[in-house]
N, C-alpha and C positions, 0 to 999 in steps of 0.2 A: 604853447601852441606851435606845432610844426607846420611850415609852408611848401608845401611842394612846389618846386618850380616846373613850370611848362615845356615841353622839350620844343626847341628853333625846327621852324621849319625847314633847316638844310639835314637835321637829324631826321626830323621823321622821313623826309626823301630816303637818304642814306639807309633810312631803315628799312622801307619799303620795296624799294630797287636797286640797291648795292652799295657801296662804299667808294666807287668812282665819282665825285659828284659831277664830273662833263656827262658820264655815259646814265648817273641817275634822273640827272635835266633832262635829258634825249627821254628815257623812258617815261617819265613824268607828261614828260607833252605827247609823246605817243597814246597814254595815257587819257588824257582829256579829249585829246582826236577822235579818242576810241570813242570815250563817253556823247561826245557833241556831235551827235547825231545829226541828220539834215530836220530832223523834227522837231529838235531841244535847243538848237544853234544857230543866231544870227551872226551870221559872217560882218564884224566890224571892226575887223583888225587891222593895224597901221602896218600897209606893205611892206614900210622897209624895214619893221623894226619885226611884228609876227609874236607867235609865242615863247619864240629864243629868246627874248628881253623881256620878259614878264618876272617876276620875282616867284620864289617859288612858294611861299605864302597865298598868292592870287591864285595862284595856278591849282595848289590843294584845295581851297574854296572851292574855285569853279570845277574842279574835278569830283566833288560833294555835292555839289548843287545841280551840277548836269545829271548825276546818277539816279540822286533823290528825286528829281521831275520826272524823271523815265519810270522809276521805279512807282510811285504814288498816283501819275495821272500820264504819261505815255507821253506826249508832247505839249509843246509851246502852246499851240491852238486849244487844246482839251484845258490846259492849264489855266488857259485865258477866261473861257468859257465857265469851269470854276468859278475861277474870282468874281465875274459877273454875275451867276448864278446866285452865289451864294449874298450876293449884295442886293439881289435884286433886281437890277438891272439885264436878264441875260437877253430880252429881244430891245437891245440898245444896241446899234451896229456901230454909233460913233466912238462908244465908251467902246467896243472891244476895239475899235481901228488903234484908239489911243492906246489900249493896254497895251496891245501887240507889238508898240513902238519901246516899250521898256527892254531894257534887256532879263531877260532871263533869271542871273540870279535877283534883282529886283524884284523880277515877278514874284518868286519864289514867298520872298520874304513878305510881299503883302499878301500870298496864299493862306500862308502860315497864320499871320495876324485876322485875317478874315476866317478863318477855320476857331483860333482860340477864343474870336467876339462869337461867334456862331454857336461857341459852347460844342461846335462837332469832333470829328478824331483828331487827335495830336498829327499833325502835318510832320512831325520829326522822325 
């Protein structure tokens, strides 16, 4: 049985924005900037530190998971609204106050899992 190994997320960077890995960081968060929209993106980042100090594993995630939310249901709100929906609860104002406080890829990930109990389209 052969194992394929996984390629590090400092190669897929390097793959995907060049062989510099200063100038492929740079484009990498340029990257998710693009993606984190003011619709997809709750601003909760530690001032001093920002997206320069994020690893870049997190940073392909969340540049996945911002895209996939835009892509499948447009924003945060509409996404939210989902989830409730599909749970049953969508004229619940406290359950969405509370969803809305998750971040993003969280949300994402209980979309996903409420779409697969639902038996409806693959959220992937």
């Amino acid at each position: 049985m052969v194992q394929l190994m996984s390629k590090s997320p400092l190669s897929i960077v390097k793959e995907r924005f060049g062989d510099d890995p200063k100038k492929a960081k740079e484009q990498l968060i340029a990257a998710v900037k693009k993606a984190a929209g003011k619709d997809v993106w709750l601003d909760r980042l530690n001032g001093a530190k920002g997206l320069e100090h994020t690893s870049n594993k997190k940073l392909l995630h969340l540049e996945h998971v911002l895209g996939a939310v835009t892509q499948a249901v447009g924003s945060r709100d509409k996404l939210v609204d989902e989830i409730a929906k599909a749970q049953g609860r969508d004229k619940d104002g406290e359950y969405k106050a509370r969803l809305g406080e998750e971040s993003t890829p969280a949300l994402w990930d209980r979309y996903q899992a409420v779409q697969s109990r639902a038996g409806g389209r693959s959220a992937k």
